[in-house]
PLY file of the C-alpha trace (Angstrom):
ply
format ascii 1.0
element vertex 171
property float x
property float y
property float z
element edge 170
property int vertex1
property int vertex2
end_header
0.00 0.00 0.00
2.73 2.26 0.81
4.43 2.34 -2.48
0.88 3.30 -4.33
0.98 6.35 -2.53
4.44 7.59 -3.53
3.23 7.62 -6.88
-0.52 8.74 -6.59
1.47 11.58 -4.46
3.74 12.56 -7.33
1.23 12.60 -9.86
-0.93 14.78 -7.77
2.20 16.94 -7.82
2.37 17.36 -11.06
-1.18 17.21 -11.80
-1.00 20.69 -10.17
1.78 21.58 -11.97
0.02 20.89 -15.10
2.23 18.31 -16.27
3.29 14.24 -16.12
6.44 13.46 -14.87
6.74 12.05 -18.08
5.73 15.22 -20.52
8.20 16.71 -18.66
11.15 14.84 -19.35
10.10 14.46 -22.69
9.93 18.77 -23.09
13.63 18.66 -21.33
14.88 16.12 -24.10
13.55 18.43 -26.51
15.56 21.25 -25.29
18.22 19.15 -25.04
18.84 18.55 -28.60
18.16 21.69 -29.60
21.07 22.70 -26.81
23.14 20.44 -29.08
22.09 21.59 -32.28
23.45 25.24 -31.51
25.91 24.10 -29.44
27.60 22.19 -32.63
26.63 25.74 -34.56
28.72 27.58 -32.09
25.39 29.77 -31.62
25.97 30.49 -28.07
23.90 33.69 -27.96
20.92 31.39 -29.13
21.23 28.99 -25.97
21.93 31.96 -23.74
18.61 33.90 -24.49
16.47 30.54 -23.86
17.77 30.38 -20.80
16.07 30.94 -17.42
15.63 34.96 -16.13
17.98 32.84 -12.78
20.84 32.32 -15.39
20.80 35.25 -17.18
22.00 37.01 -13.91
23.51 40.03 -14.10
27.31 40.01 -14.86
26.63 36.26 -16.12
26.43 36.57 -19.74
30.45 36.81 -20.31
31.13 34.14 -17.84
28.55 31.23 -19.70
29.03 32.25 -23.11
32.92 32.23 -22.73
32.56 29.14 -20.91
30.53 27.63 -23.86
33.14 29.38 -26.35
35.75 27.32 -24.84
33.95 24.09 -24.69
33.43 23.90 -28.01
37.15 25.22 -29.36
38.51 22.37 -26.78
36.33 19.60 -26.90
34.75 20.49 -30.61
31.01 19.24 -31.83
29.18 16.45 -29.73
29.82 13.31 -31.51
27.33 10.86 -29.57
25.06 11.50 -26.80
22.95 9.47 -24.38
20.99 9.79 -21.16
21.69 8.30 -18.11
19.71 9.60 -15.61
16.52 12.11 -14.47
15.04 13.55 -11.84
12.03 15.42 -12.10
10.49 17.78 -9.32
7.71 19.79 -8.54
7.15 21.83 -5.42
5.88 25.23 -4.32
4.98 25.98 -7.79
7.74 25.46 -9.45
8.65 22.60 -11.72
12.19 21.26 -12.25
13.85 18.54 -14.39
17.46 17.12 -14.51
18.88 15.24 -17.22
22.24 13.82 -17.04
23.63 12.93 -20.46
27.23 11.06 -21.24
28.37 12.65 -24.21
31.30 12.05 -26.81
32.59 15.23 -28.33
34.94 15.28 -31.03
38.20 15.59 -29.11
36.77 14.35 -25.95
33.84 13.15 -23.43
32.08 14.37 -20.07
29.08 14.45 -18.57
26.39 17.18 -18.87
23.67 17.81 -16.91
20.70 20.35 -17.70
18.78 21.62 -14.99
15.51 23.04 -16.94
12.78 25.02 -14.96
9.26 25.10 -16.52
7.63 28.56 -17.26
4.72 29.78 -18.53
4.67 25.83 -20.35
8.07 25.93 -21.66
11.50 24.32 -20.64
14.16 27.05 -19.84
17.43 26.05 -19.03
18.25 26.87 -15.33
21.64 25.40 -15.09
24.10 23.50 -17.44
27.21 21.30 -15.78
30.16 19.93 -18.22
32.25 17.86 -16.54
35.25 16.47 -18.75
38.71 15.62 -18.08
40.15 16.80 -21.16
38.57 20.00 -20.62
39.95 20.58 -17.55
43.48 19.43 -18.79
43.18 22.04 -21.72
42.40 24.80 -19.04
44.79 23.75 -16.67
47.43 23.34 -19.68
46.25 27.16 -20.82
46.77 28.74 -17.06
50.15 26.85 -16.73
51.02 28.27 -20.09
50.09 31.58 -19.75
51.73 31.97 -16.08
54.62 30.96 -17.71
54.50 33.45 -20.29
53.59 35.86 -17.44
56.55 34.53 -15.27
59.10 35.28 -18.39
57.81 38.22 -19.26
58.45 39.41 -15.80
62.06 38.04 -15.89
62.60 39.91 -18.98
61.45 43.35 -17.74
63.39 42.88 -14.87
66.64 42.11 -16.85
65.62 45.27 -19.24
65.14 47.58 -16.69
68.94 46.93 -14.66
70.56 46.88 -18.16
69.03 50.48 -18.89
70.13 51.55 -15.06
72.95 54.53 -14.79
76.77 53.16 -16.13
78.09 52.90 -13.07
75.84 50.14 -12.44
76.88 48.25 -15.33
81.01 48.24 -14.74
0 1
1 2
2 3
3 4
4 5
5 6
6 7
7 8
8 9
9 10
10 11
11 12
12 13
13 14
14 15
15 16
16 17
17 18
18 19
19 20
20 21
21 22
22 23
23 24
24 25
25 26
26 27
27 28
28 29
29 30
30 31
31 32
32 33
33 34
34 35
35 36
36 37
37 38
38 39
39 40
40 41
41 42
42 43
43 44
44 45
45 46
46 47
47 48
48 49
49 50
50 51
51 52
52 53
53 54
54 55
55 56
56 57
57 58
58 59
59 60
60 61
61 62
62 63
63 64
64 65
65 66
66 67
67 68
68 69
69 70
70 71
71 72
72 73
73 74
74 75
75 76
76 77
77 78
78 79
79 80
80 81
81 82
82 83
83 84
84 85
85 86
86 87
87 88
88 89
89 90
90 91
91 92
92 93
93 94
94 95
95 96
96 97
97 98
98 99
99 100
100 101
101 102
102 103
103 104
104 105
105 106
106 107
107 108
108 109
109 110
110 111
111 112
112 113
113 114
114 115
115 116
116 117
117 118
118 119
119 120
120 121
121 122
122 123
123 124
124 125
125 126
126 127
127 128
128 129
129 130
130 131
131 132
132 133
133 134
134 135
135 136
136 137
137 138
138 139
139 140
140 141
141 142
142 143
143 144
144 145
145 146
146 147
147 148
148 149
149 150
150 151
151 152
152 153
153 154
154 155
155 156
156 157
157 158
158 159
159 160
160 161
161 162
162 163
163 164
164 165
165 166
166 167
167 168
168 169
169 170
């Protein structure tokens, strides 16, 4: 008896939500691929303005569409793709879905996970998680480059600046 209410509780959940668990998920798919779609178009302005009012914070525009920028340059279009997990939620009028995808890029893998809020009907995309190795290696690489560009740099203007000093430095 006890696990008939679970679900006769959920659906009454989203009944007042106005939609199945399952509609749901299938909406969040849908947004999904068309994440994809201009993701592999390098269209990140187009993924950023379907996005939830809560990510389009102020100050965040820069830091997501850079973040998507770099994605793609390191890890390049998504090859393959393929769900592994959901979790959909409804509570205090607000309806939320999670989709966790494994995904094969063209120089690489990770796991995404889209966090999609429903409003006014519609899927918008309330948070996006990439998690991939070789995407951190390539930023790691990058910083560890550029500090040591930064570091010679540095050791250069310091050797410049005692080879200009007076003569009687020099002898």
């Amino acid at each position: 008896m006890a696990r008939l209410a679970y679900p006769a509780l959920l659906a009454l959940t989203f009944a007042g939500a106005g939609c199945a668990p399952a509609e749901t998920v299938s909406n969040a798919e849908t947004e999904v691929d068309a994440f994809h779609r201009l993701y592999d178009q390098s269209q990140f302005e187009s993924i950023y303005y379907a996005t939830s009012d809560r990510l389009r914070a102020p100050g965040e525009n820069g830091r997501f569409l850079r973040f998507l920028q770099v994605a793609r340059e390191r890890l390049g279009p998504v090859v393959s793709t393929g769900q592994v997990g959901w979790n959909a939620h409804s509570g205090l009028g607000v309806t939320t879905t999670t989709l966790t995808y494994e995904t094969r890029f063209l120089h690489g893998s990770g796991t995404e996970i889209f966090a999609y809020e429903l409003v006014d009907g519609r899927q918008q995309l309330l948070n996006y998680t990439l998690n991939s190795n070789e995407l951190t290696d390539a930023m790691i690489d990058a910083t560890a480059a550029k500090q040591l560009d930064d570091a010679e740099a540095a050791r250069q203007a310091q050797g410049n600046s005692s080879v200009a000093g007076p003569a009687s430095a020099r002898r």
